[in-house]
VEXFI-664709 format. One record per residue (C-alpha): y, x, z; residue in one letter. Coordinates in steps of 0.25 Angstrom, whole numbers, always signed. Each point is the difference from the previous one (the first is absolute). Example, Ala and Ser with C-alpha at 12.3 -4.5 7.8 and 13.67 -1.06 7.14 Angstrom:
<v -18 u +49 w +31 res a> $
<v +14 u +6 w -2 res s> $
***
This chain:
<v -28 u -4 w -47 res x> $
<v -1 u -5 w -15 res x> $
<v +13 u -8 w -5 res x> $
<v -3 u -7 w -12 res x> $
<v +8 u -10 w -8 res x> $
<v -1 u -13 w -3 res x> $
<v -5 u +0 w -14 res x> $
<v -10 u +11 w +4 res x> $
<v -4 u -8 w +12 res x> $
<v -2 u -12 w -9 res x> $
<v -7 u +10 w -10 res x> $
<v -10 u +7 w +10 res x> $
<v +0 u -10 w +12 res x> $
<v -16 u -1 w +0 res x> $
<v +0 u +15 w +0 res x> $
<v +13 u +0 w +10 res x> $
<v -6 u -10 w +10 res x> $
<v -16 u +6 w +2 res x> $
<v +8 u +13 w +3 res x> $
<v +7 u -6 w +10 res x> $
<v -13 u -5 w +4 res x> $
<v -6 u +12 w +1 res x> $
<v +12 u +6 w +9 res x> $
<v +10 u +3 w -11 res x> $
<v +13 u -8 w +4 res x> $
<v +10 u -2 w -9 res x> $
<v +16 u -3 w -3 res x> $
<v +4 u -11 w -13 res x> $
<v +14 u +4 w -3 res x> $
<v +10 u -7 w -10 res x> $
<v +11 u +7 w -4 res x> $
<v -5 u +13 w +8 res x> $
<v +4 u -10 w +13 res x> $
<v -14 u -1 w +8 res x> $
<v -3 u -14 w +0 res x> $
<v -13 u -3 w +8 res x> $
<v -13 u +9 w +6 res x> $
<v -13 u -3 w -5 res x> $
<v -9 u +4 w +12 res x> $
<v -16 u -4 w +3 res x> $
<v -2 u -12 w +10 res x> $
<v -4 u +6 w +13 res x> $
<v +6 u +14 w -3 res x> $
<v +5 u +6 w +11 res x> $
<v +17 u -1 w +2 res x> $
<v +8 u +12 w -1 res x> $
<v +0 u +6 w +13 res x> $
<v +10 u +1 w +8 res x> $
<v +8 u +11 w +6 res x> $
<v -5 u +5 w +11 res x> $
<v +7 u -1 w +14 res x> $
<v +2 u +10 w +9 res x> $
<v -4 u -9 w +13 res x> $
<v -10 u +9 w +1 res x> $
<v +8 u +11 w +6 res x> $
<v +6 u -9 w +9 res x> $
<v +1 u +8 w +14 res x> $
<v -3 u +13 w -5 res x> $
<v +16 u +2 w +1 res x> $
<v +13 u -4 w +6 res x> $
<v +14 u +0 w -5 res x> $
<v +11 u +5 w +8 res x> $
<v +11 u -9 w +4 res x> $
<v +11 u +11 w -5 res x> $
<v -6 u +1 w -12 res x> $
<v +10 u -3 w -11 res x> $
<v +8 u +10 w +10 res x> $
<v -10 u +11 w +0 res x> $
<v +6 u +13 w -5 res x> $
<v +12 u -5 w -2 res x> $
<v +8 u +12 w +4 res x> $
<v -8 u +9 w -10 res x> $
<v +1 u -9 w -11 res x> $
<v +15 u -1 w +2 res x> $
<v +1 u +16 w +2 res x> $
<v -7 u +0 w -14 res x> $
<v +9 u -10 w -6 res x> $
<v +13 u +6 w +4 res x> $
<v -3 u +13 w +7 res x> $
<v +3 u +7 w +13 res x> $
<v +13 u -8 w +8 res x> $
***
């Protein structure tokens, strides 16, 4: 995404704003600190990350879990005793 400063912004804003309006969102930064995000009105939201619910059921966890190889990884770790 652009990130212009705010003199640019103030320089180019017709230019800046019918970009945006045409699906070209953009940061206005000062000091290299984004300040705010020009976006079109009825632009969709940044998506969001998407959930794994989908794969609820498909499989289980085991109780011992946390314990599951717990002799191997301790003979790995510190070797035969």
């Amino acid at each position: 995404m652009k990130s212009v400063n705010i003199h640019e912004a103030k320089t180019h804003l017709s230019k800046l704003v019918e970009q945006a309006a045409h699906g070209e969102p953009f940061i206005i930064a000062k000091a290299g600190k984004p300040m705010v995000k020009v976006v079109a009105i009825g632009a969709p939201a940044d998506k969001k990350p998407k959930r794994l619910d989908s794969l609820k059921g498909q499989f289980s966890i085991p109780n011992d879990f946390d314990r599951m190889f717990e002799k191997e990884i301790e003979q790995m770790f510190y070797g035969e005793e």
